[in-house]
PyMOL CGO cylinders between C-alpha atoms (Angstrom):
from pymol import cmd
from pymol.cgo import CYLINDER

trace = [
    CYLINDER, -8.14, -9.84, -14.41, -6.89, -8.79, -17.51, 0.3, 1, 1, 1, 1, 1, 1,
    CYLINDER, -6.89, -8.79, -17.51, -10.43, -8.86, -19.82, 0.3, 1, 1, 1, 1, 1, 1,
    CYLINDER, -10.43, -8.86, -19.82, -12.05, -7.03, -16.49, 0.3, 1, 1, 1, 1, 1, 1,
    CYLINDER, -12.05, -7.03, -16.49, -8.86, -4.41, -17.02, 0.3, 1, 1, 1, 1, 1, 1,
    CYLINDER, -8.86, -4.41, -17.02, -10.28, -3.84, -20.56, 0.3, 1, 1, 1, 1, 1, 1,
    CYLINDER, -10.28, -3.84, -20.56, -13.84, -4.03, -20.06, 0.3, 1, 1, 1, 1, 1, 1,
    CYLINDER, -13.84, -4.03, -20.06, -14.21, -1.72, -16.50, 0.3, 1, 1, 1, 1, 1, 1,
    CYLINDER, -14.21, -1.72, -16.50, -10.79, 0.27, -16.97, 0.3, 1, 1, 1, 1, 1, 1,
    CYLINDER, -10.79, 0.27, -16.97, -7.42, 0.30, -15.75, 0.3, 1, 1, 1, 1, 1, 1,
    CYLINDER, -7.42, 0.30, -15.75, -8.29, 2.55, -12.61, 0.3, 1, 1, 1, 1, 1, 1,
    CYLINDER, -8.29, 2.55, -12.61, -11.50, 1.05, -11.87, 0.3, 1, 1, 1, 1, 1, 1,
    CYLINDER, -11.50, 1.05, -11.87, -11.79, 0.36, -8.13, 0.3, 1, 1, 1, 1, 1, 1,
    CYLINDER, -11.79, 0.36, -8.13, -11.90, -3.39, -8.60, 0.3, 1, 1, 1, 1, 1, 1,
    CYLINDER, -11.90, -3.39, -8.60, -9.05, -3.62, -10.21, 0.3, 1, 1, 1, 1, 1, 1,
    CYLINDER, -9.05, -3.62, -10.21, -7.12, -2.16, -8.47, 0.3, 1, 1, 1, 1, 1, 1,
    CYLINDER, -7.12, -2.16, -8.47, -8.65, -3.46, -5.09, 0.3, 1, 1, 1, 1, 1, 1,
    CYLINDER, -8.65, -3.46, -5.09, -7.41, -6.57, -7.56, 0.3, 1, 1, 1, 1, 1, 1,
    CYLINDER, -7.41, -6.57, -7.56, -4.16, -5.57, -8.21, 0.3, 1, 1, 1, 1, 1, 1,
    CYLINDER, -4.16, -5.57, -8.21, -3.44, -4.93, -4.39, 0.3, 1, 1, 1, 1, 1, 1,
    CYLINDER, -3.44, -4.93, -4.39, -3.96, -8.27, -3.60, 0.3, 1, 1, 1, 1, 1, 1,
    CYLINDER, -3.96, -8.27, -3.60, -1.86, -9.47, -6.13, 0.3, 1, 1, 1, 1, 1, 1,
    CYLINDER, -1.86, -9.47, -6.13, 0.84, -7.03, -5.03, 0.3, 1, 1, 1, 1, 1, 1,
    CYLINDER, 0.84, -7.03, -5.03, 0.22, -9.05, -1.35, 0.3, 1, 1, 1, 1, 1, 1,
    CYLINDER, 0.22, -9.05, -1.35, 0.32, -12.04, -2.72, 0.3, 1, 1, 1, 1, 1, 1,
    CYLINDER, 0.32, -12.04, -2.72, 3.83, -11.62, -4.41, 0.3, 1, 1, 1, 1, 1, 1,
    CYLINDER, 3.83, -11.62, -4.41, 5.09, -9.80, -1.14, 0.3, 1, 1, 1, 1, 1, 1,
    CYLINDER, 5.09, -9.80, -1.14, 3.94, -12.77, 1.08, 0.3, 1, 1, 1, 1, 1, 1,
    CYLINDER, 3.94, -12.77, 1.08, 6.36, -14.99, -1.72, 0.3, 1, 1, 1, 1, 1, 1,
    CYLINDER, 6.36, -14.99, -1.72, 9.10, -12.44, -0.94, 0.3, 1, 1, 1, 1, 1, 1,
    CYLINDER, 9.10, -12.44, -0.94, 9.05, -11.57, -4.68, 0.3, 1, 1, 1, 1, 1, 1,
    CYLINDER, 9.05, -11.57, -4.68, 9.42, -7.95, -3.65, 0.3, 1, 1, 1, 1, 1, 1,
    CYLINDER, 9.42, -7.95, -3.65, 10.86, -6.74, -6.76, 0.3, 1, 1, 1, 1, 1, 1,
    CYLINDER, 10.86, -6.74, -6.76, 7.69, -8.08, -8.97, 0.3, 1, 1, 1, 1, 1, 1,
    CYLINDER, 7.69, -8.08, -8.97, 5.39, -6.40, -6.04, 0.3, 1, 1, 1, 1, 1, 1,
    CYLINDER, 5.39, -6.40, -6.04, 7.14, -3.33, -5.80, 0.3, 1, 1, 1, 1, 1, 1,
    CYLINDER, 7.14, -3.33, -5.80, 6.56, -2.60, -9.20, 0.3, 1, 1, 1, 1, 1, 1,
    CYLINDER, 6.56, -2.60, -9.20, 2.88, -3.60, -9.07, 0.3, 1, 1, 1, 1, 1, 1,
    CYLINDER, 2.88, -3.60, -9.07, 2.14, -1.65, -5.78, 0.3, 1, 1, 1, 1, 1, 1,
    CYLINDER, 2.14, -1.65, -5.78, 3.32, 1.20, -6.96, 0.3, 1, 1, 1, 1, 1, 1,
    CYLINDER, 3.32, 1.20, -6.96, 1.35, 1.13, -9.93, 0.3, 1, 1, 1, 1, 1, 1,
    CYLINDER, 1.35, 1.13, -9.93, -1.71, 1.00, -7.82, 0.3, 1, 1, 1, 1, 1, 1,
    CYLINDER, -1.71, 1.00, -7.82, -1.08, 3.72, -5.43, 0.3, 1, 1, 1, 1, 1, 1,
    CYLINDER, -1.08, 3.72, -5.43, -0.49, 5.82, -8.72, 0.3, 1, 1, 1, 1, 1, 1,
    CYLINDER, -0.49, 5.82, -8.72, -3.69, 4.98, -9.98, 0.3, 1, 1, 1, 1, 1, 1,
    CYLINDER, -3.69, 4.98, -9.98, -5.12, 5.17, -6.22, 0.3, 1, 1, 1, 1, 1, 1,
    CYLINDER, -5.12, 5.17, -6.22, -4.13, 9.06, -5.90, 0.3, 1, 1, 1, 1, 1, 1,
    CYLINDER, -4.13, 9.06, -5.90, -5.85, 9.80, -9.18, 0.3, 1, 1, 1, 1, 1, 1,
    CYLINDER, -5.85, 9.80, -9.18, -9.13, 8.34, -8.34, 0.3, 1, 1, 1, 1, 1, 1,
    CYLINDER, -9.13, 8.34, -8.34, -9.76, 8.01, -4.47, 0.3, 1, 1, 1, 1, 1, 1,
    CYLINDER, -9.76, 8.01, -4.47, -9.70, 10.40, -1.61, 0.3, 1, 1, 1, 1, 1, 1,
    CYLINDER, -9.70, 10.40, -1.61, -6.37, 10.68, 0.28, 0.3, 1, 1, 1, 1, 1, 1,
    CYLINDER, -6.37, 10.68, 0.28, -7.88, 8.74, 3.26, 0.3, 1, 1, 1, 1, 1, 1,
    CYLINDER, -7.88, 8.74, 3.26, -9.69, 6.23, 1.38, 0.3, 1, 1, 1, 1, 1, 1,
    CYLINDER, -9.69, 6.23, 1.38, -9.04, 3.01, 3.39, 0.3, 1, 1, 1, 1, 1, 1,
    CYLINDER, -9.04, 3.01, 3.39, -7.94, 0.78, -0.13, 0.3, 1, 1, 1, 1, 1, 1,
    CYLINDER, -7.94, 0.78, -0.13, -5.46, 3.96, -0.72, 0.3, 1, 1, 1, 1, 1, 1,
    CYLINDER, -5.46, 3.96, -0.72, -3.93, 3.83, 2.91, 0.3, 1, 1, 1, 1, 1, 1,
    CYLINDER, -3.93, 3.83, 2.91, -3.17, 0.13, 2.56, 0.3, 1, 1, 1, 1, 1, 1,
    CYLINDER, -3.17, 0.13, 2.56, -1.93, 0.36, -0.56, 0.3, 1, 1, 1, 1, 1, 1,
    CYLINDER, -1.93, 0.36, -0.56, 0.38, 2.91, 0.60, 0.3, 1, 1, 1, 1, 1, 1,
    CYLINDER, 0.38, 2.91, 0.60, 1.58, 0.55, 3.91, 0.3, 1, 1, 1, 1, 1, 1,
    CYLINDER, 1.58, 0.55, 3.91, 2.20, -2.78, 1.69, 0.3, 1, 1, 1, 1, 1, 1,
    CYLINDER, 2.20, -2.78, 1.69, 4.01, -0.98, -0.84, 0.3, 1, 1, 1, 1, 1, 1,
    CYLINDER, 4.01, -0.98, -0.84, 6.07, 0.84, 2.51, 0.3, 1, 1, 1, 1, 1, 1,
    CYLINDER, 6.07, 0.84, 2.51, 6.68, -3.04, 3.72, 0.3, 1, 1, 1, 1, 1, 1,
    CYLINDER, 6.68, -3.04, 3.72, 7.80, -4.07, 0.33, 0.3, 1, 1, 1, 1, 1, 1,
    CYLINDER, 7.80, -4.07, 0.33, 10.30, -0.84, 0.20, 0.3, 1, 1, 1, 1, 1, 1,
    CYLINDER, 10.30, -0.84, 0.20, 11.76, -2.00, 3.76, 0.3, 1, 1, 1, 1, 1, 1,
    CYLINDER, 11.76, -2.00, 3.76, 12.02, -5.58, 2.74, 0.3, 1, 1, 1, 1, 1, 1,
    CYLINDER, 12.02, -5.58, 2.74, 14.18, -3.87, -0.23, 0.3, 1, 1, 1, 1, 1, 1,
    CYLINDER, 14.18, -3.87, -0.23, 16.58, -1.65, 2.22, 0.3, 1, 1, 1, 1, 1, 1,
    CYLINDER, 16.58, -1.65, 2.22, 14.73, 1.18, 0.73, 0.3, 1, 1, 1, 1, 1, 1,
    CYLINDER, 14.73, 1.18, 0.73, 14.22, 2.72, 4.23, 0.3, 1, 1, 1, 1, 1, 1,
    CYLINDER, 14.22, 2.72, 4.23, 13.62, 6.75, 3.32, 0.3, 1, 1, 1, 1, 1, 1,
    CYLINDER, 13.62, 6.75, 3.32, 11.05, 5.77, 1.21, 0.3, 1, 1, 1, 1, 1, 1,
    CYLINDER, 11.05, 5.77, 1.21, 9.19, 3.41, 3.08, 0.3, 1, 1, 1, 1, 1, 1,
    CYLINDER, 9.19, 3.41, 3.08, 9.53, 5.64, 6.12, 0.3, 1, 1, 1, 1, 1, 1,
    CYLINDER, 9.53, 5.64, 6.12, 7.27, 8.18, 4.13, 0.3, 1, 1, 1, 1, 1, 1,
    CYLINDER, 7.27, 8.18, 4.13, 4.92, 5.83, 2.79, 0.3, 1, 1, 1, 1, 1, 1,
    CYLINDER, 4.92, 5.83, 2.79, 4.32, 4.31, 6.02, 0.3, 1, 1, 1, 1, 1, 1,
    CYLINDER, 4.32, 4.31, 6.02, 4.23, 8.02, 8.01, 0.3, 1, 1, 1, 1, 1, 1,
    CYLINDER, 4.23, 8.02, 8.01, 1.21, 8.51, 5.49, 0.3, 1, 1, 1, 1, 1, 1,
    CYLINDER, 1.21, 8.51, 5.49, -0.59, 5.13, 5.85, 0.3, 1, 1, 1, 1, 1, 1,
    CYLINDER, -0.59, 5.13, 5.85, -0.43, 5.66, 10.03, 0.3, 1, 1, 1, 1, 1, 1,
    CYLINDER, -0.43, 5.66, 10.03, -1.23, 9.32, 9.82, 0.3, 1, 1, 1, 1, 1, 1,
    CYLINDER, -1.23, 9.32, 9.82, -4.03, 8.64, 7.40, 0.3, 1, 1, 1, 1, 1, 1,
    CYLINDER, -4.03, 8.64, 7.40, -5.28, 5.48, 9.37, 0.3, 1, 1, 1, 1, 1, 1,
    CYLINDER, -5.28, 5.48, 9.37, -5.14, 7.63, 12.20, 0.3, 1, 1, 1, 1, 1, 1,
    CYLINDER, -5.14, 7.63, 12.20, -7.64, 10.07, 10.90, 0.3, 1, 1, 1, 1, 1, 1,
    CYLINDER, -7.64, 10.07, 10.90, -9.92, 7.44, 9.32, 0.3, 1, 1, 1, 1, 1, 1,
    CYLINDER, -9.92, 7.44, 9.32, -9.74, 4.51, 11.70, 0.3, 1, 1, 1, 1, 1, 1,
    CYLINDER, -9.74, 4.51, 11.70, -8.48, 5.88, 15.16, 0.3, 1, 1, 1, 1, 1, 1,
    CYLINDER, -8.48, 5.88, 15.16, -5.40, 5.85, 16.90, 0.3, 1, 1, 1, 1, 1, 1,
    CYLINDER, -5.40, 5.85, 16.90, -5.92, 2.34, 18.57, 0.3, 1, 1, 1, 1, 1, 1,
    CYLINDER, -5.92, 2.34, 18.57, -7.00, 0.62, 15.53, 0.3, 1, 1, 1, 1, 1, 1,
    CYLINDER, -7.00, 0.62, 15.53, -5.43, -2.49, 14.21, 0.3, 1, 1, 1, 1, 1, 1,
    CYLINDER, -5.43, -2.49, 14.21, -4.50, -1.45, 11.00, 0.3, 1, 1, 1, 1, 1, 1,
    CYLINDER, -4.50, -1.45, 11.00, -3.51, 1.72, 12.54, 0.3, 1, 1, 1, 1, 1, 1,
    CYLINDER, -3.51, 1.72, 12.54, -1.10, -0.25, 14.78, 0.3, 1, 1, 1, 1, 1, 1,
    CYLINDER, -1.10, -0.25, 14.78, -0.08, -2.26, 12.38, 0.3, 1, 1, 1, 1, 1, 1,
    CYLINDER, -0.08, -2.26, 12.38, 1.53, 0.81, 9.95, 0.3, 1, 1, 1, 1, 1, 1,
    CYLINDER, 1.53, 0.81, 9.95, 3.04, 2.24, 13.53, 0.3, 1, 1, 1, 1, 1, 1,
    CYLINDER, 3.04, 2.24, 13.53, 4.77, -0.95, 13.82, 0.3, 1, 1, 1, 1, 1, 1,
    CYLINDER, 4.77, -0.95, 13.82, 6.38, -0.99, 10.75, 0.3, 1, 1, 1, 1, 1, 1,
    CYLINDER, 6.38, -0.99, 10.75, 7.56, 2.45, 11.34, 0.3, 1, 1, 1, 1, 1, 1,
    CYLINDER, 7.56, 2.45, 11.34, 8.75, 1.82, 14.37, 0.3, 1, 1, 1, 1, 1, 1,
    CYLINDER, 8.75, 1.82, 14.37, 11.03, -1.02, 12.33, 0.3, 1, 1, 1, 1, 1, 1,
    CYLINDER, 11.03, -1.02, 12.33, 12.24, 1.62, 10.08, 0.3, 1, 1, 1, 1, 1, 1,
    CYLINDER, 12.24, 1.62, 10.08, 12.93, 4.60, 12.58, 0.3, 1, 1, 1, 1, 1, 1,
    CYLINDER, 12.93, 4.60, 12.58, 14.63, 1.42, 14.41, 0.3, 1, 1, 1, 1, 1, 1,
    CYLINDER, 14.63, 1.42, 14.41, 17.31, 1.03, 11.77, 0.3, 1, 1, 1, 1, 1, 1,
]
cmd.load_cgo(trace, "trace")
């Protein structure tokens, strides 16, 4: 990943469609510390160069939420997920699967 970093750029979609996985990948090892860090990185780089609804940005924005709660961090996964569902909500539909997916985690959150 690293030579495609240099060669295509550091907010390149690829990459950071890259990065996101890898920020998945460390989540699904419970390594949420390592994919906190990496996750937010990526939404960073996501708000400078995609559209607020962009579907990569919106999922970006719900794993890095699911990392946060994993981490206790609830007021700032609350937010991040509010914007992944209301965002999914505009770009997918209300009854999507995604969509559902970022209500369910917020549902955890408001839960606690």
């Amino acid at each position: 990943m690293y030579g495609r970093e240099r060669t295509l750029g550091q907010d390149h979609v690829d990459i950071l469609h890259s990065k996101n996985w890898l920020g998945y990948i460390l989540h699904k090892q419970k390594k949420y510390s390592e994919a906190k860090e990496l996750l937010r990185q990526v939404v960073y780089r996501q708000e400078k160069t995609l559209r607020q609804d962009h579907t990569d940005m919106l999922y970006s924005r719900h794993l890095l939420g699911c990392t946060l709660y994993q981490q206790k961090k609830y007021s700032e996964a609350k937010e991040l997920l509010r914007q992944a569902v209301h965002g999914r909500e505009r770009t997918l539909g209300q009854d999507y699967a995604d969509t559902l997916h970022s209500k369910n985690w917020l549902g955890y959150i408001l839960y606690k």
